[in-house]
C-alpha positions in Angstrom: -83.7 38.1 -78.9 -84.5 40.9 -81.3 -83.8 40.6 -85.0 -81.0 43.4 -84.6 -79.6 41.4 -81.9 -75.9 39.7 -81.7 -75.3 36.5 -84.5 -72.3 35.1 -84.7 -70.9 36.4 -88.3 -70.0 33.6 -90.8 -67.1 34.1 -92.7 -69.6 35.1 -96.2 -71.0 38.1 -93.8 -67.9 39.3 -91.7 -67.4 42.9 -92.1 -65.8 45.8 -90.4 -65.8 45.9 -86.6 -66.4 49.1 -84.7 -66.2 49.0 -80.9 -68.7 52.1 -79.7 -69.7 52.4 -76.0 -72.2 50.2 -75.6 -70.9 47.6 -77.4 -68.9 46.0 -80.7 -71.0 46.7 -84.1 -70.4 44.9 -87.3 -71.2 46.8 -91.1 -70.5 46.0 -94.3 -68.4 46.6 -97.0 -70.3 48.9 -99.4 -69.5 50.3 -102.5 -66.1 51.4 -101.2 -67.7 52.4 -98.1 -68.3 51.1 -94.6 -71.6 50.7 -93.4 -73.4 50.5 -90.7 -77.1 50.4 -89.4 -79.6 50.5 -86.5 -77.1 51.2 -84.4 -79.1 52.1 -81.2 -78.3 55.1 -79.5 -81.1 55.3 -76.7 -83.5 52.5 -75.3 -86.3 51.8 -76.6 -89.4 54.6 -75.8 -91.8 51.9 -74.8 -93.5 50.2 -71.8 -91.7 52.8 -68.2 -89.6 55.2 -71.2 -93.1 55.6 -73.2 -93.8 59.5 -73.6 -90.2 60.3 -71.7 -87.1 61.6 -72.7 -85.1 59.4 -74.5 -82.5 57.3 -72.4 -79.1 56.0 -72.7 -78.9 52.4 -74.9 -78.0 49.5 -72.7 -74.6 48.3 -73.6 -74.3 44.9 -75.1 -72.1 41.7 -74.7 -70.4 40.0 -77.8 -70.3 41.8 -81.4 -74.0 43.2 -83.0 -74.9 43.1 -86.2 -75.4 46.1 -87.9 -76.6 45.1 -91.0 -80.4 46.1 -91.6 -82.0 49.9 -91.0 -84.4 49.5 -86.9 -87.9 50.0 -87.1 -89.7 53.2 -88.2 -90.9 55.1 -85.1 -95.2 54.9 -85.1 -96.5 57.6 -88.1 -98.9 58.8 -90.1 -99.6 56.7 -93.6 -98.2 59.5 -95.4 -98.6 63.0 -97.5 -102.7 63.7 -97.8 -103.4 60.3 -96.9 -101.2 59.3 -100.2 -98.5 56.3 -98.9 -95.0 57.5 -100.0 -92.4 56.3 -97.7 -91.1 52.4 -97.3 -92.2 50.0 -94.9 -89.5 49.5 -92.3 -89.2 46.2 -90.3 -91.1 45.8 -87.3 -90.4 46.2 -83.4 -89.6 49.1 -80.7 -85.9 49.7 -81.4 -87.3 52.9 -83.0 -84.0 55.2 -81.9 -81.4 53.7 -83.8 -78.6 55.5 -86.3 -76.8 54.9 -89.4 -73.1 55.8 -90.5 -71.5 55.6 -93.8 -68.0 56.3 -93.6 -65.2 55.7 -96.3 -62.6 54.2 -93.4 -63.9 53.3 -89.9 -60.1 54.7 -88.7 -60.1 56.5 -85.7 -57.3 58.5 -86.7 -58.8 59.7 -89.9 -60.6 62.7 -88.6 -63.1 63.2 -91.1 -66.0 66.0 -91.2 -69.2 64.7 -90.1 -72.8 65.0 -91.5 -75.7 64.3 -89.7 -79.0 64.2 -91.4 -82.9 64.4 -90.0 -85.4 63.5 -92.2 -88.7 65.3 -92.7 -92.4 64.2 -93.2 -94.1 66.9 -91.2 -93.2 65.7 -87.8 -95.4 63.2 -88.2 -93.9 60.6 -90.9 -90.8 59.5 -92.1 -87.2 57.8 -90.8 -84.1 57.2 -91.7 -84.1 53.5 -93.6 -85.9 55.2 -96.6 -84.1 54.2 -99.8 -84.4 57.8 -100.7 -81.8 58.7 -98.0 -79.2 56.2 -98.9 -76.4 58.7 -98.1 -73.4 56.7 -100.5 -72.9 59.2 -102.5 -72.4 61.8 -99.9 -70.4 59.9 -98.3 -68.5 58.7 -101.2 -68.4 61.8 -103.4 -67.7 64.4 -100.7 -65.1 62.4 -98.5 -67.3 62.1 -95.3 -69.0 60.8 -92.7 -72.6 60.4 -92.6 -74.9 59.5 -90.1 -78.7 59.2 -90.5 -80.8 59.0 -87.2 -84.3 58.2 -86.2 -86.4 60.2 -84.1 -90.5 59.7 -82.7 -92.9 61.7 -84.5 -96.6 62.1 -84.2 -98.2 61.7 -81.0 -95.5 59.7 -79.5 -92.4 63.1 -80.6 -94.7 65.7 -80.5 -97.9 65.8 -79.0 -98.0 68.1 -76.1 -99.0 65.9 -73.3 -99.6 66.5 -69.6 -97.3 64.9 -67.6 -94.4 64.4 -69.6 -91.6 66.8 -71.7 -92.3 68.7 -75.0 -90.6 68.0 -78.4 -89.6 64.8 -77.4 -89.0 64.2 -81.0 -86.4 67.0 -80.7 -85.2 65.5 -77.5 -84.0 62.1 -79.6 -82.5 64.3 -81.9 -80.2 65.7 -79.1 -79.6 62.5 -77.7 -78.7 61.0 -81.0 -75.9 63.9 -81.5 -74.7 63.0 -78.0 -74.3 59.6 -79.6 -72.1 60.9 -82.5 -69.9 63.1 -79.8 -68.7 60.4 -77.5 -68.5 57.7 -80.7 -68.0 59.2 -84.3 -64.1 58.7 -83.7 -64.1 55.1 -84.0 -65.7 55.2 -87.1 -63.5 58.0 -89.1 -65.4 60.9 -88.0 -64.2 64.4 -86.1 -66.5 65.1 -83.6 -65.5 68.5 -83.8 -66.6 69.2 -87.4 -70.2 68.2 -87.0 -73.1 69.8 -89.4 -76.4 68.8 -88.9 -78.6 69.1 -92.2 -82.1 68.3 -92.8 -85.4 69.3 -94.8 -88.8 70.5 -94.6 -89.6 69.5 -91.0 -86.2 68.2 -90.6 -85.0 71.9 -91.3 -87.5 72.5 -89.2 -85.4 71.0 -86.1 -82.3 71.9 -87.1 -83.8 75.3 -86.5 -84.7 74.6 -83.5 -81.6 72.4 -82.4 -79.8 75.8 -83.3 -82.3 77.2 -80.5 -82.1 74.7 -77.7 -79.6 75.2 -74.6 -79.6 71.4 -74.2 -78.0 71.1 -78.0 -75.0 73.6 -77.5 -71.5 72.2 -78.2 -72.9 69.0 -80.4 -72.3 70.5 -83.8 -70.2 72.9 -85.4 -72.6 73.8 -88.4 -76.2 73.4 -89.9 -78.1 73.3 -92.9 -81.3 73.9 -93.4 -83.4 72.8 -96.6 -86.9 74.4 -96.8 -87.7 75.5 -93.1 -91.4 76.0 -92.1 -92.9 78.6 -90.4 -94.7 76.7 -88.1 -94.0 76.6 -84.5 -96.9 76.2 -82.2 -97.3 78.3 -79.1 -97.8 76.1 -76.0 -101.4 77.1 -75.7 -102.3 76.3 -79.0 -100.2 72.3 -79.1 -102.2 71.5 -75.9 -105.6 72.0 -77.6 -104.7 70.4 -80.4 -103.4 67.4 -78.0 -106.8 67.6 -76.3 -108.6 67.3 -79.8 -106.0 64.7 -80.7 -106.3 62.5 -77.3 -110.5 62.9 -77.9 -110.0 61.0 -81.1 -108.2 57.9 -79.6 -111.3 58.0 -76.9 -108.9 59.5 -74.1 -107.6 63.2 -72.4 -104.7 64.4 -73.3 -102.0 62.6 -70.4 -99.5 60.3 -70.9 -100.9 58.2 -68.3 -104.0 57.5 -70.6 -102.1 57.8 -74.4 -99.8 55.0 -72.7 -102.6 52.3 -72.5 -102.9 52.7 -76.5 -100.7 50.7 -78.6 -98.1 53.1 -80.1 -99.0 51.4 -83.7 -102.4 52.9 -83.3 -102.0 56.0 -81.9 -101.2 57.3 -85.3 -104.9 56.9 -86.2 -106.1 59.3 -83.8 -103.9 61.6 -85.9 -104.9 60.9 -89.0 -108.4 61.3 -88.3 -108.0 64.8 -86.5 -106.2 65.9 -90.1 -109.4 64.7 -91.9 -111.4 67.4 -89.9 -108.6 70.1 -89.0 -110.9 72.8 -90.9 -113.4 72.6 -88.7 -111.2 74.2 -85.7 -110.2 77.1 -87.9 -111.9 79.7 -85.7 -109.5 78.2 -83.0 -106.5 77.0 -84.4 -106.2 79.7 -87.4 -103.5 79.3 -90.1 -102.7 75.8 -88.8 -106.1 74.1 -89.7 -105.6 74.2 -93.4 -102.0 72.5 -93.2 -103.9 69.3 -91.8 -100.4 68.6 -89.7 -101.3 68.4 -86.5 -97.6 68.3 -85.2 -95.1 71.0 -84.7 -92.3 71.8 -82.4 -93.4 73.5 -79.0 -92.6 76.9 -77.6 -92.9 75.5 -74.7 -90.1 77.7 -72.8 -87.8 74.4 -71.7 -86.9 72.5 -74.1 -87.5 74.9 -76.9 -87.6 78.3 -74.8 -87.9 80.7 -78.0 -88.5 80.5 -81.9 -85.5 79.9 -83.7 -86.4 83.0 -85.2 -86.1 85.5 -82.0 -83.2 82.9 -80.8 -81.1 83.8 -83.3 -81.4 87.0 -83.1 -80.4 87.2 -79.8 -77.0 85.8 -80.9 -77.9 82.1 -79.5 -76.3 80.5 -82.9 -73.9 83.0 -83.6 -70.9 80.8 -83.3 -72.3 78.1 -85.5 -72.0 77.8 -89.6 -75.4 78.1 -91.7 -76.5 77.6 -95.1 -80.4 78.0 -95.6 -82.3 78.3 -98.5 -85.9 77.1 -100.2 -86.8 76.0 -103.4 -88.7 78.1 -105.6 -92.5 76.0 -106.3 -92.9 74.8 -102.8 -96.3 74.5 -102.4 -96.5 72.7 -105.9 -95.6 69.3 -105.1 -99.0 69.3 -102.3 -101.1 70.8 -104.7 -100.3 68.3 -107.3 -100.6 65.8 -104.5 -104.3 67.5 -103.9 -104.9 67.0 -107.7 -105.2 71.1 -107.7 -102.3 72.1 -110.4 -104.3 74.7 -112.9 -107.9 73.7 -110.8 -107.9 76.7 -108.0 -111.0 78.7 -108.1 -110.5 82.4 -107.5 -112.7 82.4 -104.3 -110.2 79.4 -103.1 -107.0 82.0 -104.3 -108.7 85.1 -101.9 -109.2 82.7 -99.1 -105.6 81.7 -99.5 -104.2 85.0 -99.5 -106.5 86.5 -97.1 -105.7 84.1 -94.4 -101.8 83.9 -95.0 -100.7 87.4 -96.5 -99.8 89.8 -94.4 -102.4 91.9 -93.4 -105.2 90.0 -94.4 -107.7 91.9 -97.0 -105.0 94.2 -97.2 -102.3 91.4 -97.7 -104.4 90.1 -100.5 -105.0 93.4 -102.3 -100.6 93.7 -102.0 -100.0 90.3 -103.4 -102.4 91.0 -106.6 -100.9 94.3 -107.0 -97.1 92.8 -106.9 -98.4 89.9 -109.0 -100.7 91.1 -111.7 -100.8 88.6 -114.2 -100.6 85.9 -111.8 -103.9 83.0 -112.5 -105.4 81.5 -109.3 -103.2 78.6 -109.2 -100.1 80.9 -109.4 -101.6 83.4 -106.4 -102.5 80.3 -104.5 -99.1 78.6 -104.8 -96.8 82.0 -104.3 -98.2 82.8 -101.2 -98.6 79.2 -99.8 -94.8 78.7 -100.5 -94.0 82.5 -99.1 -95.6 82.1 -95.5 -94.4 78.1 -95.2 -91.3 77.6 -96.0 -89.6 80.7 -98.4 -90.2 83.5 -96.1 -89.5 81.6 -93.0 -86.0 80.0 -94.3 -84.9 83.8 -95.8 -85.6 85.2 -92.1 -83.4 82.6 -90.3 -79.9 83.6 -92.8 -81.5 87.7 -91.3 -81.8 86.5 -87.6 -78.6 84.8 -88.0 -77.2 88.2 -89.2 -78.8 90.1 -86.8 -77.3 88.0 -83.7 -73.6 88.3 -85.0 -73.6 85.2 -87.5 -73.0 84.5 -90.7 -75.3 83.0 -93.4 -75.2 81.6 -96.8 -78.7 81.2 -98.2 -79.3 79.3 -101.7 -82.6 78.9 -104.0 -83.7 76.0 -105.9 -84.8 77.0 -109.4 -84.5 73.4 -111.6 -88.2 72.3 -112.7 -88.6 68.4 -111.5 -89.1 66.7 -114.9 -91.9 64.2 -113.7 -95.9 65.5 -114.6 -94.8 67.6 -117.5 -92.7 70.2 -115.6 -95.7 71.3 -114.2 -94.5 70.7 -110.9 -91.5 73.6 -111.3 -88.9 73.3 -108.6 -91.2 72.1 -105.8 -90.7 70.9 -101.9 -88.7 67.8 -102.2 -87.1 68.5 -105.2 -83.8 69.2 -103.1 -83.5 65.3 -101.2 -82.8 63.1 -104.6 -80.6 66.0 -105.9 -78.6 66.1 -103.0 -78.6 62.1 -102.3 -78.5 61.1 -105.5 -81.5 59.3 -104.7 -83.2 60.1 -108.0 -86.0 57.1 -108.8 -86.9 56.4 -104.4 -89.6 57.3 -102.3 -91.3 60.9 -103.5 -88.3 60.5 -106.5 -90.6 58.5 -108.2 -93.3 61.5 -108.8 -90.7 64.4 -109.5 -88.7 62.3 -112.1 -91.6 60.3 -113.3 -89.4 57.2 -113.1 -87.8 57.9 -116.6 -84.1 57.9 -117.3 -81.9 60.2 -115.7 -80.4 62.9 -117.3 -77.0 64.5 -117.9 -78.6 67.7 -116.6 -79.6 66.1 -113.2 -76.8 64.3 -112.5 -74.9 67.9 -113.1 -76.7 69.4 -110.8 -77.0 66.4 -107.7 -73.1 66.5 -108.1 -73.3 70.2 -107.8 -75.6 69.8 -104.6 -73.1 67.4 -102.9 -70.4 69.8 -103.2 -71.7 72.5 -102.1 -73.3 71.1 -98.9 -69.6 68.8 -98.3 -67.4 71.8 -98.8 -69.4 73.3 -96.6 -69.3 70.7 -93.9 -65.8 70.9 -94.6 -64.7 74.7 -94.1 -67.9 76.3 -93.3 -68.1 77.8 -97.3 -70.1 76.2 -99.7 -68.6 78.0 -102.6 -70.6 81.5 -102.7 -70.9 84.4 -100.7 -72.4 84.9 -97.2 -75.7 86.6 -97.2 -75.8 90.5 -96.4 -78.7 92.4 -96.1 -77.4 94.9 -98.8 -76.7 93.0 -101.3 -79.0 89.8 -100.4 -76.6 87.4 -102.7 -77.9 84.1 -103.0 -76.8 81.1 -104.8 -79.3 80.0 -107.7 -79.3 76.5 -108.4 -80.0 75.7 -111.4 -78.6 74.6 -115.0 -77.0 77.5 -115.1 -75.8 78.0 -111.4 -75.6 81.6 -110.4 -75.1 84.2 -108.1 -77.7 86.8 -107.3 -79.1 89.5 -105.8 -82.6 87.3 -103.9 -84.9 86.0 -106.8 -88.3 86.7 -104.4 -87.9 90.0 -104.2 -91.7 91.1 -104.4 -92.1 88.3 -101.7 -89.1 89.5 -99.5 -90.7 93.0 -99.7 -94.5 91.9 -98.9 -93.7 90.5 -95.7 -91.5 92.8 -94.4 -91.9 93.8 -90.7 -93.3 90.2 -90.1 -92.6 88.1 -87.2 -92.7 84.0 -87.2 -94.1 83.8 -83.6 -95.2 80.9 -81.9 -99.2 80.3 -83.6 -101.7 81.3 -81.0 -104.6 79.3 -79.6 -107.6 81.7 -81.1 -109.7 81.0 -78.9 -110.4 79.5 -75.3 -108.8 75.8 -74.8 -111.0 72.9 -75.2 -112.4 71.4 -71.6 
């Protein structure tokens, strides 16, 4: 018997009772809410289902607790090497969801929100106290469900053998999970939105992209969506170098014979030494994320990029947006805030910009006054996450969609402000989540203020209204205009702040990142 397994409830712990399809759960009574967790929605991807799509749970007998988060999937220790996520419990129930829900009433009918977490597909999960969704759930009226997924080696590595973006693949089979039970606990399967940041955004892009996700969800948000999709090519070299570091090639035959707990050391070693394939792996080897969703032409056939263009999401609801100081929150992480050299700020900008030499030249010319530090963070921010989220609201448009598209502004309090409105900033604002996980750096564990709170209530509405009716309380993005919601202390609506960004990489694709050279034996 598993920890998660049946008990027999005393009277102290009886809660509410949802029956789903595999079986009777049993939550809690939270803080007005019901609440439920690890909530399995496939087997577990070990032993025969290691490396494999995900498959159906197996139904249980009696009634099973749902009281405590399932085990993180296998992952990296955390951002440049720096642990900043919670320990989960142990085991291989990795695919398990959550659901807060202010009535488990089938007949209530209430819109549905379904978060994936990011960590650069190689880190994170859905029991971090950071994404306790209450508030949403609370404040906003709605279901919300928080899923698990495989990252690292075991969701993404491209492996001989066995499918691509299995990560992806869980994330699908998780929303199949909410279709055929959300019902039961209060939720309309019909009003779905899937939401998510950094490389959660990430997969909600390409969930908009993927044939096997159509019909599962209604609308998507997407919080700080990186540019980085590897070309097939490219993800099976870095699999070979990856597989080389655990002692083995690059099958799942091989991977399988490695304890999924230590897999994730064959990835963190490979990020150690990324810069030394730069003349192979290009723009990727200074990221030091060795993970990425797959072009692979199956289970991701396109970019979401050229997907939505083509119309593939036109039917579907989408706010997208960035915050302003991306990059800031890895440089402070790097201890580089106000220390980049100006041969480090030329490297930068030579190998991101545009046009290389040329794209450098452009983004000192559009930035003048701008220090190193400045020059490094703009265009570190522009080509990983601003850019690429500003070009999915255009492809949207582009394919016959509609887009609203939002920008962080609010400085994070914590190191002096001089973290500005960085990557990250955007999950305790919307949660609520303030002093948890990465909340700790950006509000330097002091007292929350008035201001903060303003705006995290401001998030929540926005995002539930637009779960709700599709609106989030602004007006669609055009290309003419190019209004955008500012979010700030003084929310406000705008022609696009990053306008001397938006114009510097005009005319540029997001394609899958090519292999530079030929694959590795």
């Amino acid at each position: 018997m598993t920890t998660s397994e049946s008990q027999t409830p005393t009277s102290e712990t009886a809660g509410p009772v949802v029956r789903t399809a595999t079986g009777a759960v049993r939550g809690r009574h939270e803080a007005g809410l019901a609440v439920f967790r690890g909530i399995p929605f496939a087997e577990p991807p070990v032993g025969g289902a290691r490396f494999q799509a995900p498959r159906p749970a197996r139904p249980w007998d009696g009634t099973r607790e749902a009281y405590a988060f399932g085990p993180p999937p296998p992952q990296d220790v955390g951002i440049q090497g720096r642990a900043g996520l919670s320990a989960g419990p142990v085991g291989d129930d990795w695919l398990t969801v959550n659901v807060w829900t202010p009535e488990p009433d089938p007949s209530a009918g209430r819109p549905v929100m379904v978060w994936i977490y990011g960590g650069a597909y190689k880190m994170g999960h859905a029991g971090q106290p950071g994404y306790d969704a209450q508030r949403i759930a609370r404040d906003g009226d709605v279901v919300v469900v928080t899923c698990n997924y495989r990252v690292g080696v075991e969701g993404f590595a491209r492996l001989d053998g066995v499918p691509a973006n299995r990560g992806l693949l869980d994330q699908v089979a998780a929303l199949e999970w909410v279709q055929a039970n959300i019902a039961a606990f209060g939720g309309d399967p019909g009003q779905v939105t899937v939401f998510g940041e950094s490389a959660g955004a990430g997969s909600v892009a390409s969930l908009l992209a993927m044939p096997r996700a159509r019909g599962l969800f209604r609308r998507a948000v997407a919080q700080s969506v990186p540019g980085t999709f590897f070309s097939d090519e490219l993800a099976r070299d870095i699999a070979a170098a990856l597989a080389a570091e655990a002692g083995h090639r690059p099958t799942a035959a091989e991977l399988a014979t490695v304890d999924p707990r230590r897999l994730p050391e064959a990835g963190q070693s490979l990020s150690a030494k990324m810069l030394q394939y730069r003349d192979r792996w290009g723009r990727v080897a200074p990221t030091v994320t060795p993970f990425a969703p797959v072009v692979d032409g199956d289970v991701l056939p396109t970019t979401p990029w050229q997907a939505l263009a083509s119309g593939a999401a036109r039917h579907i609801d989408l706010l997208v947006g960035h915050n302003r100081d991306e990059f800031r929150l890895f440089m402070a992480l790097g201890g580089m805030l106000g220390k980049v050299t100006e041969d480090q700020a030329t490297a930068a900008l030579r190998l991101l910009a545009p046009g290389g030499e040329a794209g450098e030249r452009a983004y000192r010319s559009a930035f003048p006054d701008a220090s190193p530090t400045d020059l490094y963070a703009r265009v570190q921010t522009d080509w990983l996450f601003a850019i690429p989220s500003l070009r999915l609201a255009e492809a949207q448009l582009a394919g016959g969609g509609r887009a609203h598209v939002y920008e962080l502004t609010w400085p994070a309090p914590g190191n002096g402000g001089a973290l500005g409105a960085c990557h990250a900033l955007d999950i305790p604002l919307l949660f609520g989540t303030f002093h948890a996980d990465l909340g700790n750096l950006l509000f330097a564990g002091g007292e929350t203020t008035a201001e903060a709170e303003e705006l995290s209530m401001r998030f929540r509405r926005a995002w539930t209204s637009f779960a709700r009716t599709g609106d989030p309380g602004w007006p669609a993005y055009d290309t003419e205009a190019r209004l955008v919601q500012v979010l700030d202390v003084r929310p406000t609506v705008t022609a696009y702040p990053e306008e001397r960004s938006r114009r510097l990489w005009e005319g540029h694709d997001f394609i899958p990142l090519p292999l530079l050279a030929p694959a590795l034996p």
